[in-house]
VMD Tcl script that builds the backbone (N, CA, C; Angstrom):
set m [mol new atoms 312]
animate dup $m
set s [atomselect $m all]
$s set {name element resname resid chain x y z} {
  {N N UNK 1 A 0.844 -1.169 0.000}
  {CA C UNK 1 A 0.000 0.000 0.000}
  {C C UNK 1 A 0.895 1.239 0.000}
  {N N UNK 2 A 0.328 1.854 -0.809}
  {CA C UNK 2 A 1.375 3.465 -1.225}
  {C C UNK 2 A 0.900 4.251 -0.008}
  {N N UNK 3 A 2.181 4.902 0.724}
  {CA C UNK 3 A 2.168 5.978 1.318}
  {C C UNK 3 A 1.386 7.450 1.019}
  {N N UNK 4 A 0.804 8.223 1.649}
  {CA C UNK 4 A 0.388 9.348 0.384}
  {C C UNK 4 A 1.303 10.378 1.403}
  {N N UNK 5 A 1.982 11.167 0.918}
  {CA C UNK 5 A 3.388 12.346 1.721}
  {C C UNK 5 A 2.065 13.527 1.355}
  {N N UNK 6 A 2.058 14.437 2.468}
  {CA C UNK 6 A 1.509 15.672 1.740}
  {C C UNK 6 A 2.638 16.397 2.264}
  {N N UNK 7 A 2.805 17.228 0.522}
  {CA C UNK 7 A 4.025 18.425 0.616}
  {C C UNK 7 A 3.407 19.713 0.771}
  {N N UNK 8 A 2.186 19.999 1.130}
  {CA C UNK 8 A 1.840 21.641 0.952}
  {C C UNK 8 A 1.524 21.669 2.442}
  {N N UNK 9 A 1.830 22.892 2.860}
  {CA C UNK 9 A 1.979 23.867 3.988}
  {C C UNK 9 A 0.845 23.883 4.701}
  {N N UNK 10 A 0.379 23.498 5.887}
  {CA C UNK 10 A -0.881 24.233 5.986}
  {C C UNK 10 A -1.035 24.534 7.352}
  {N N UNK 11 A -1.696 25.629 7.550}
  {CA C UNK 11 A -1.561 26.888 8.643}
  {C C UNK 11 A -3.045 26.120 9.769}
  {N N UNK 12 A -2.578 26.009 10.747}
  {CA C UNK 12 A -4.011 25.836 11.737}
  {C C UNK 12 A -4.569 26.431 12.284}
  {N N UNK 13 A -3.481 28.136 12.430}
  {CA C UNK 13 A -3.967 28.881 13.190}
  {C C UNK 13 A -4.544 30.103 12.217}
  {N N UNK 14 A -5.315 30.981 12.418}
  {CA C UNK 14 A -5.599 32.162 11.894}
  {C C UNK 14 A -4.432 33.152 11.684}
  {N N UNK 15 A -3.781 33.917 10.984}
  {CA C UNK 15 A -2.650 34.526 10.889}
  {C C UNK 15 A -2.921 36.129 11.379}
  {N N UNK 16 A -1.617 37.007 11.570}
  {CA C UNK 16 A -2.047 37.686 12.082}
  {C C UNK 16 A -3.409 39.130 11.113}
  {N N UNK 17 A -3.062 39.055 10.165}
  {CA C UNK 17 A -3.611 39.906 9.261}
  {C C UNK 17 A -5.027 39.590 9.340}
  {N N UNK 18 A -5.701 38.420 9.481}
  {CA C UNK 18 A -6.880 37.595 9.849}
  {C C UNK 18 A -7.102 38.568 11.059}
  {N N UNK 19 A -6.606 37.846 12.026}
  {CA C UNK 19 A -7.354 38.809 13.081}
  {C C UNK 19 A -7.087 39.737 13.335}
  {N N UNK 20 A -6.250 40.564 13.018}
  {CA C UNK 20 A -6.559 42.209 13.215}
  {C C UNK 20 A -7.788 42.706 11.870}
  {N N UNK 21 A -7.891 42.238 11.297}
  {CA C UNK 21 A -9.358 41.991 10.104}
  {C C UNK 21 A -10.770 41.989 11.055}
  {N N UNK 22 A -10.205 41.176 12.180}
  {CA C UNK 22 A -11.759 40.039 13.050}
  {C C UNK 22 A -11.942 41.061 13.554}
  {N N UNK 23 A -10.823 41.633 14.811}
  {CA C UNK 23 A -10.306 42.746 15.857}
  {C C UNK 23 A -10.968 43.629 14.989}
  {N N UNK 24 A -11.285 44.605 14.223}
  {CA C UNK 24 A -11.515 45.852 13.866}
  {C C UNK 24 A -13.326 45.242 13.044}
  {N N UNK 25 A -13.709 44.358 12.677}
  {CA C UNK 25 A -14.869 44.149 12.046}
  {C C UNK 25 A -15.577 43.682 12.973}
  {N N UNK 26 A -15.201 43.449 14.471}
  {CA C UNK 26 A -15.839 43.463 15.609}
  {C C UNK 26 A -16.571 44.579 16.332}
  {N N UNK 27 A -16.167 45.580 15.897}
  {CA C UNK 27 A -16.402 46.911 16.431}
  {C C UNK 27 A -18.120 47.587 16.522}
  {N N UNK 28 A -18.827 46.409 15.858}
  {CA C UNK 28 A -20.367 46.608 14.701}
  {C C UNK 28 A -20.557 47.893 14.249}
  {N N UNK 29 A -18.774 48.122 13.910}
  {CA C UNK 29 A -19.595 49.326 12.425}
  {C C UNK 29 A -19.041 49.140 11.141}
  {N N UNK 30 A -19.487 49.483 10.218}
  {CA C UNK 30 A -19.771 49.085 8.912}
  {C C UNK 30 A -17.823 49.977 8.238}
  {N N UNK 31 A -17.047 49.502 7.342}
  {CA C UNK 31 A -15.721 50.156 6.941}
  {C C UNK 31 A -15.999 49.699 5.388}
  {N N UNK 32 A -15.479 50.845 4.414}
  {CA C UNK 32 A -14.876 50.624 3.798}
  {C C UNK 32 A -13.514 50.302 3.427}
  {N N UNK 33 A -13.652 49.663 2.680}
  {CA C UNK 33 A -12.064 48.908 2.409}
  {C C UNK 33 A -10.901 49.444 2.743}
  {N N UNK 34 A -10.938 51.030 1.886}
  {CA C UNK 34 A -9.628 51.566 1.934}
  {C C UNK 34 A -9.440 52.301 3.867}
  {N N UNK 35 A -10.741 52.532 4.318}
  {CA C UNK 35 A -10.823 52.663 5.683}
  {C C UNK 35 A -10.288 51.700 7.058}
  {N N UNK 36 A -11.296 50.367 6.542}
  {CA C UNK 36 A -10.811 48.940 7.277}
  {C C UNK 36 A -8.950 48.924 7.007}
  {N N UNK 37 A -8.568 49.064 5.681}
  {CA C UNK 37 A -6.938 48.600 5.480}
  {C C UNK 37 A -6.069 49.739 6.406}
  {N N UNK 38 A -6.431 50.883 6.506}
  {CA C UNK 38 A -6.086 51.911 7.485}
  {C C UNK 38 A -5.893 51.316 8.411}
  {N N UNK 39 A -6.384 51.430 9.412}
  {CA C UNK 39 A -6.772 50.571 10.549}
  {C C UNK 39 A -5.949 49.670 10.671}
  {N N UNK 40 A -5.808 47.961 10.042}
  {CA C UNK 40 A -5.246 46.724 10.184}
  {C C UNK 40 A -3.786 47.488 10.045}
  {N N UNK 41 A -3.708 48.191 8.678}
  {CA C UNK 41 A -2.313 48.455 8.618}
  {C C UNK 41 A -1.588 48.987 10.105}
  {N N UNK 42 A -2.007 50.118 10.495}
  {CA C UNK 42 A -1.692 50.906 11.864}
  {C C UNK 42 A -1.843 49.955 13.130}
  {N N UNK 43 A -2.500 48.894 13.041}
  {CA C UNK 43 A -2.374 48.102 14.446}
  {C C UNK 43 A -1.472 46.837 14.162}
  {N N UNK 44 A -0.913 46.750 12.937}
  {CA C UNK 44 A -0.105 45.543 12.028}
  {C C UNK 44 A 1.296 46.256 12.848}
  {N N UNK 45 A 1.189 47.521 12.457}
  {CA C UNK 45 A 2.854 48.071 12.541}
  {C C UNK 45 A 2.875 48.068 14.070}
  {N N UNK 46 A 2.063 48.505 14.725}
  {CA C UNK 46 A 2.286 48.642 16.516}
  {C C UNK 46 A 2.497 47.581 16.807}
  {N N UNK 47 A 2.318 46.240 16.138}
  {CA C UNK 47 A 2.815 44.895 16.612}
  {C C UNK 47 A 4.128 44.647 15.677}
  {N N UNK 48 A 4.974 45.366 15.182}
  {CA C UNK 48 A 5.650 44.989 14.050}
  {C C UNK 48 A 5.752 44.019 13.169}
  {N N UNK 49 A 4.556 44.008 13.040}
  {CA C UNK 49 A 4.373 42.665 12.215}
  {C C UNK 49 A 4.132 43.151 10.824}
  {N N UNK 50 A 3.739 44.340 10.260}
  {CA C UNK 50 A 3.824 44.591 8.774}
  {C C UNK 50 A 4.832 44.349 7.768}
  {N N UNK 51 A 5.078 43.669 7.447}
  {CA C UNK 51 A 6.006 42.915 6.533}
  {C C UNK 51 A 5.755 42.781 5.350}
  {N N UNK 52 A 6.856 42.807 4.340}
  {CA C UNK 52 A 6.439 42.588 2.800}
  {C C UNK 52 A 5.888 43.144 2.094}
  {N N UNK 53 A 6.154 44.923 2.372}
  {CA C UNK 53 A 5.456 46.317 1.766}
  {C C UNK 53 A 4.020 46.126 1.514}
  {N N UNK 54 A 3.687 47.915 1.885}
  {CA C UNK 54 A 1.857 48.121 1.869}
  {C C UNK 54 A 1.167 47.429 0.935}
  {N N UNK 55 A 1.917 47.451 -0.224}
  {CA C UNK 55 A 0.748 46.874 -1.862}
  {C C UNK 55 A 0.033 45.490 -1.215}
  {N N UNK 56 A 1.401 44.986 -0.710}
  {CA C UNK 56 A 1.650 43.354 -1.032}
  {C C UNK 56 A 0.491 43.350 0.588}
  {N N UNK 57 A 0.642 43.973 1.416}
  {CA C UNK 57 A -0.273 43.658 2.427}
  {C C UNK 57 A -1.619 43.942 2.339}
  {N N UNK 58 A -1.917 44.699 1.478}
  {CA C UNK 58 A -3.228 45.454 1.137}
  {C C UNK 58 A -3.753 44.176 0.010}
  {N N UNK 59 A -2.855 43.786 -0.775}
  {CA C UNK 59 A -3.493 42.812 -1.537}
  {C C UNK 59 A -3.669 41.097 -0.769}
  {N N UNK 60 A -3.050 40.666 0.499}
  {CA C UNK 60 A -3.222 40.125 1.048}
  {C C UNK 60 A -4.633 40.169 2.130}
  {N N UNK 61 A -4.916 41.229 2.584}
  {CA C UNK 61 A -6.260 42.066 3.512}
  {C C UNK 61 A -6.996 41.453 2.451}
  {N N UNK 62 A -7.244 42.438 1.501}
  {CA C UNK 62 A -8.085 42.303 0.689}
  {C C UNK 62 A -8.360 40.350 0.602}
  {N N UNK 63 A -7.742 39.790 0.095}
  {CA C UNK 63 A -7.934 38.416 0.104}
  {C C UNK 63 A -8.814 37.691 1.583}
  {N N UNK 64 A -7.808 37.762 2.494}
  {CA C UNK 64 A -8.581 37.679 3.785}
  {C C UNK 64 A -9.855 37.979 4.178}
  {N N UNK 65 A -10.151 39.343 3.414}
  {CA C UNK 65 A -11.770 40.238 3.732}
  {C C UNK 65 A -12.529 39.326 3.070}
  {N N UNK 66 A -12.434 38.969 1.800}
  {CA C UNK 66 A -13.282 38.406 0.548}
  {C C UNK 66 A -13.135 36.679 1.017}
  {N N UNK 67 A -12.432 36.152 2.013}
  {CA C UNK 67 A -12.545 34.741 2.581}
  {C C UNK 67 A -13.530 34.790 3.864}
  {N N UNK 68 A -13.812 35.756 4.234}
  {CA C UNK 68 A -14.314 36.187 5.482}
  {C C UNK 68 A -16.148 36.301 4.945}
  {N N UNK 69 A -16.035 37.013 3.837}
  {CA C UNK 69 A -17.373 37.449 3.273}
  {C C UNK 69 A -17.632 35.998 2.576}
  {N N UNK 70 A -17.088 35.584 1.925}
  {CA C UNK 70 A -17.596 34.316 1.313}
  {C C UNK 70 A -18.087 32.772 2.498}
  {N N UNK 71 A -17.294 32.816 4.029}
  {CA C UNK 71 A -17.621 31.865 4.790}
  {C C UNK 71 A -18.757 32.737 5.680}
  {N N UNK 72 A -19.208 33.772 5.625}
  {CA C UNK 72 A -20.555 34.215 5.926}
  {C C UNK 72 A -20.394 34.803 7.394}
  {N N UNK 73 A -18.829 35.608 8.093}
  {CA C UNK 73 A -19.031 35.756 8.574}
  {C C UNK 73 A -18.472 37.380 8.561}
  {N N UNK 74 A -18.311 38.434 7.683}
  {CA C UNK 74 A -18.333 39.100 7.194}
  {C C UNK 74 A -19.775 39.665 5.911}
  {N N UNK 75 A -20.597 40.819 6.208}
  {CA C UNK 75 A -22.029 41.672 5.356}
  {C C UNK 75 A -20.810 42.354 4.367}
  {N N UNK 76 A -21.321 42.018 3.283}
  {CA C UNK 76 A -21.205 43.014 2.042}
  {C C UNK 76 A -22.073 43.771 2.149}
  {N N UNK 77 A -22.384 45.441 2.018}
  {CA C UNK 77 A -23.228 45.437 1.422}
  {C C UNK 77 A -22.550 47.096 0.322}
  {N N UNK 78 A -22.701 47.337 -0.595}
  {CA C UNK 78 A -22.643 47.695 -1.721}
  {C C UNK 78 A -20.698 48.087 -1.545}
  {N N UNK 79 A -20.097 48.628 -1.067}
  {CA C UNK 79 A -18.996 48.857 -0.644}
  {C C UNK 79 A -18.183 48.880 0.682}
  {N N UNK 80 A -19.548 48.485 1.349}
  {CA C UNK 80 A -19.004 48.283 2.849}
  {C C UNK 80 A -19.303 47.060 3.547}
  {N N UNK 81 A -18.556 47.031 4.390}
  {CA C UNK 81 A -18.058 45.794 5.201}
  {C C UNK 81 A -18.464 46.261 6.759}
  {N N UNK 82 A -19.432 44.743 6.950}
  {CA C UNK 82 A -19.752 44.992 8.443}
  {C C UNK 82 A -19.755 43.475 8.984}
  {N N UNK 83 A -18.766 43.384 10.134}
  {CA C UNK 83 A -18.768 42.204 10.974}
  {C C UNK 83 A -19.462 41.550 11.463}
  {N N UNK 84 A -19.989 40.161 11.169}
  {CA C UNK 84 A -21.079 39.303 12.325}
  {C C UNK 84 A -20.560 38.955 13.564}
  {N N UNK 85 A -21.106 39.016 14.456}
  {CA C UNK 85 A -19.756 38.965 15.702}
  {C C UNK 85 A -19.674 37.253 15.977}
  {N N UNK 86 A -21.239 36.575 15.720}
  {CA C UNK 86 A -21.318 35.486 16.310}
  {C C UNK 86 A -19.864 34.290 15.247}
  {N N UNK 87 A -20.760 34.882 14.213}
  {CA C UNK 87 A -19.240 34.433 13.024}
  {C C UNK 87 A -18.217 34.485 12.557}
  {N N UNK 88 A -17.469 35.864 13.801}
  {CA C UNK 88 A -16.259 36.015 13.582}
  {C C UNK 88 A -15.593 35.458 14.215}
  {N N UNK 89 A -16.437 34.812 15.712}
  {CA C UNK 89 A -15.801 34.093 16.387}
  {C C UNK 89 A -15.135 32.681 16.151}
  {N N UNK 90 A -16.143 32.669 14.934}
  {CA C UNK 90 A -15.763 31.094 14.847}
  {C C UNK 90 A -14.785 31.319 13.236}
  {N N UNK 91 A -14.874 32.039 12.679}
  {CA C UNK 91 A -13.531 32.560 11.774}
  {C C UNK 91 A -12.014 32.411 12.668}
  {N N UNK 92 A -11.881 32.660 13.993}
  {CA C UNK 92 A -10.611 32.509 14.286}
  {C C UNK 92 A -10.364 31.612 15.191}
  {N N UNK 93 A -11.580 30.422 15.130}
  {CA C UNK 93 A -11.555 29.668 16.362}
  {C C UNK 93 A -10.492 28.359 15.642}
  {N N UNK 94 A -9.613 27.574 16.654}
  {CA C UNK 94 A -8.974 26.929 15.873}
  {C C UNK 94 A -9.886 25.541 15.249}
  {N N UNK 95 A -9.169 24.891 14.162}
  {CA C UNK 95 A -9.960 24.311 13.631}
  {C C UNK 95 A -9.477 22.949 13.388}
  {N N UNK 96 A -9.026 22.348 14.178}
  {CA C UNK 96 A -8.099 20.878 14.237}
  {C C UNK 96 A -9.052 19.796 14.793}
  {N N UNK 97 A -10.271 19.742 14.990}
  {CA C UNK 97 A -10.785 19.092 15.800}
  {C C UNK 97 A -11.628 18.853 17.051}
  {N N UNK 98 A -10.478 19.457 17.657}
  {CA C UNK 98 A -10.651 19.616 19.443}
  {C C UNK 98 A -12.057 20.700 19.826}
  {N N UNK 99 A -13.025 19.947 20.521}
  {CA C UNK 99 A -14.051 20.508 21.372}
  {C C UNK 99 A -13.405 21.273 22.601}
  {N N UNK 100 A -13.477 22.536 22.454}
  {CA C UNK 100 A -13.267 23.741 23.215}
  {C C UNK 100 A -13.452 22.430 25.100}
  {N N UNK 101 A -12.940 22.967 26.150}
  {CA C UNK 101 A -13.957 22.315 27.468}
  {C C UNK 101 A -15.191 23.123 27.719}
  {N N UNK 102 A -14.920 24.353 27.169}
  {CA C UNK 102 A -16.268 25.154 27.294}
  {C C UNK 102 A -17.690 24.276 26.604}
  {N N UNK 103 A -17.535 23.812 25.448}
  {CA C UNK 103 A -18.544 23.039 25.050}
  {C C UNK 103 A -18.901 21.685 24.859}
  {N N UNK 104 A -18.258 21.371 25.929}
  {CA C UNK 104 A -18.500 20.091 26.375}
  {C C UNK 104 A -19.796 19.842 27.486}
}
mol reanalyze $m
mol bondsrecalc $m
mol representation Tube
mol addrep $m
């Protein structure tokens, strides 16, 4: 019986750009994009974690926002972005398995 190797990378935890995304769409008010990226950017750098110049992070956000809106726990509505809180929670909850002891 063949072994199956998996060679691709894969992340368990939420990264940080994710949740400073969650962190600021928690707030229940509604951002536009270039507003919301304000924001992540300025609380990215107070953690020095902004890395890999603005474009490249702004086009990363952006990705993150549009994974957020598509698993339903992020409102589109015509240009703005407003956080579900109950669903953001579970956007950064880890996802390996394990039943919290809380919900047990």
């Amino acid at each position: 019986m063949a072994i199956l190797k998996k060679n691709a990378f894969s992340r368990r935890i939420p990264d940080l750009v994710t949740e400073e995304l969650v962190a600021v769409l928690s707030r229940r008010a509604s951002f536009e994009f270039k507003e919301l990226f304000d924001i992540v950017h300025e609380n990215l750098r107070a953690r020095n974690a902004a890395s890999g110049g603005e474009e490249m992070l702004r086009l990363r956000a952006y990705e993150k926002l549009q994974n957020l809106v598509a698993r339903g726990a992020v409102k589109k509505n015509g240009k703005k972005y407003k956080g579900l809180p109950s669903a953001l929670a579970h956007a950064i909850a880890p996802h390996n398995g394990h039943i919290p002891a809380a919900a047990r």
